[in-house]
C-alpha positions in Angstrom: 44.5 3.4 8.7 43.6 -0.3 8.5 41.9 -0.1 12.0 39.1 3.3 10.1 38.9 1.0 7.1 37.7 -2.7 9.5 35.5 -0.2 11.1 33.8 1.2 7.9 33.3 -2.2 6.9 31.6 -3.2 10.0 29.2 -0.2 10.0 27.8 -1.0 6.2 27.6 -5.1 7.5 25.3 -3.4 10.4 23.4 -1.6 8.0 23.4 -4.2 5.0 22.9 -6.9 6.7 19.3 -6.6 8.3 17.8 -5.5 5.0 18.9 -8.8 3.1 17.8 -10.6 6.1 14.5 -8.4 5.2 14.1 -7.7 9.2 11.1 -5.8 10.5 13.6 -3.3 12.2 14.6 -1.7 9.1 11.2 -0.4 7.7 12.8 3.0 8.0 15.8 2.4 4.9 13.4 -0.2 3.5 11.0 2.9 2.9 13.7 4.8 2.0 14.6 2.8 -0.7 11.2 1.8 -2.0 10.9 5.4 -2.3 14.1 6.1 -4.5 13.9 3.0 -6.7 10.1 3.0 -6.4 9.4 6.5 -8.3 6.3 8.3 -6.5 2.6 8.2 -5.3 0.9 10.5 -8.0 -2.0 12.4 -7.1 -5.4 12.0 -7.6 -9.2 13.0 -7.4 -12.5 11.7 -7.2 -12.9 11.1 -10.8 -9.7 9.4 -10.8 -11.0 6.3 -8.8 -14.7 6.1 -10.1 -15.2 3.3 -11.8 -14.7 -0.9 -11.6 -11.6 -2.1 -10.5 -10.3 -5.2 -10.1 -7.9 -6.2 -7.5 -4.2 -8.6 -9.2 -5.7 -10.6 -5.6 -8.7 -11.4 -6.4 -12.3 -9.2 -6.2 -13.6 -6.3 -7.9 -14.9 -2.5 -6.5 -16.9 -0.6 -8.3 -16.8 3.2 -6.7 -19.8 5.3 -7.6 -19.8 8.9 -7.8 -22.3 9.1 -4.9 -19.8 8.1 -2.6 -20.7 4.5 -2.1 -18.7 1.4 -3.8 -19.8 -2.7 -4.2 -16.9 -4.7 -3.1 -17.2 -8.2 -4.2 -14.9 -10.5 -2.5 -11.9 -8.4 -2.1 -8.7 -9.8 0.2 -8.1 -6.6 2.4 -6.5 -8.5 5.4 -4.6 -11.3 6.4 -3.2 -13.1 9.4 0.1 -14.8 10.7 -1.5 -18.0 9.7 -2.3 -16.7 6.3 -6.2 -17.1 6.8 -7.6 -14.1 4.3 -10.2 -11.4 5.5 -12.6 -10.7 2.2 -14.9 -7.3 2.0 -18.1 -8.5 -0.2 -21.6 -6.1 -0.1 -22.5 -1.9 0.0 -19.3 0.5 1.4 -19.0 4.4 1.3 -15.6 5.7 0.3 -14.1 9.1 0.8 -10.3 10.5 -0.7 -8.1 11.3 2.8 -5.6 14.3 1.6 -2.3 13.5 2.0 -0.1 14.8 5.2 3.6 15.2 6.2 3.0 11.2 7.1 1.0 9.6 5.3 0.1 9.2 1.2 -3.3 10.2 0.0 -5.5 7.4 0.3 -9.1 6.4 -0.2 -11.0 5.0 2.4 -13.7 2.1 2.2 -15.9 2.1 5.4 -18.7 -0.9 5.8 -21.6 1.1 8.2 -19.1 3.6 9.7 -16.4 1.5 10.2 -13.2 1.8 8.2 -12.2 -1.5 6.5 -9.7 -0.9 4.4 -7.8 1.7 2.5 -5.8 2.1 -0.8 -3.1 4.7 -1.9 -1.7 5.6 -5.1 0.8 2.9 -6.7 4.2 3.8 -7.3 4.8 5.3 -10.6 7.2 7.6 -12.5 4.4 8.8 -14.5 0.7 10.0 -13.8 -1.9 8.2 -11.8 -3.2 4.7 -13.0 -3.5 2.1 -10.1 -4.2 1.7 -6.6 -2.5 -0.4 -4.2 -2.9 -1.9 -0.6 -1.3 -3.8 1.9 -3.1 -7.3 2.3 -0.6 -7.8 5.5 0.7 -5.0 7.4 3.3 -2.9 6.1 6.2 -3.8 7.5 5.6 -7.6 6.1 4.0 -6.3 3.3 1.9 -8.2 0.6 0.6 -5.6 -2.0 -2.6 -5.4 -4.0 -3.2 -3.6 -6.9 -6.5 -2.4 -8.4 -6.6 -1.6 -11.4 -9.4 0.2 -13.7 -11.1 -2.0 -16.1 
């Protein structure tokens, strides 16, 4: 009996233990858990995200029913050294439906090439904000836009 009870504790130290050292090898039970304790990515439409937003990391979009947006200095990307990436002039944007792997997003494309794309923020309630990662997911910095 104390030989099933040593090894019970060493299994959850094998599965506690990477996510408080916040490893990269765990993004599957950190996803798990960001989505129990994170609530859900709500829905949305096109008339959902026109408007002016502002980013909580600095820059603004304003998304135009027309399908085209003015990004002014917006942090979408940034390195291992920490060196930030900022969208600034004229982008189209399109809604990408949602599939079995990936949220809903909306993409920003500068002359046919995607930049950067934003999802739904993790609510308990109804749509309000966007998010994005300014570093990839599994080292994640989030964004949020929000509507002014």
């Amino acid at each position: 009996m104390a030989l099933q009870a040593r090894a019970r504790r060493i299994a959850a130290a094998l599965v506690i233990l990477p996510l408080l050292l916040g490893c990269g090898c765990c993004e599957g039970p950190a996803v798990v858990f960001d989505e129990i304790f994170g609530g859900n990515r709500a829905a949305f439409t096109e008339q959902d995200v026109i408007g002016d937003w502002s980013s909580d990391c600095d820059g603004t979009i304003s998304i135009r029913a027309d399908g085209t947006a003015t990004v002014k200095q917006l942090p979408y990307r940034e390195d291992s050294d920490g060196v930030e990436t900022k969208a600034d002039g004229e982008f189209t944007w399109k809604i990408v439906a949602a599939t079995k792997d990936h949220d809903q997003e909306v993409e920003f494309a500068n002359k046919g090439d995607l930049e950067f794309s934003a999802h739904a923020e993790r609510t308990w309630g109804d749509f309000e904000d966007l998010e994005y990662y300014l570093t990839r997911p599994s080292d994640p910095i989030y964004c949020v836009l929000s509507k002014q």
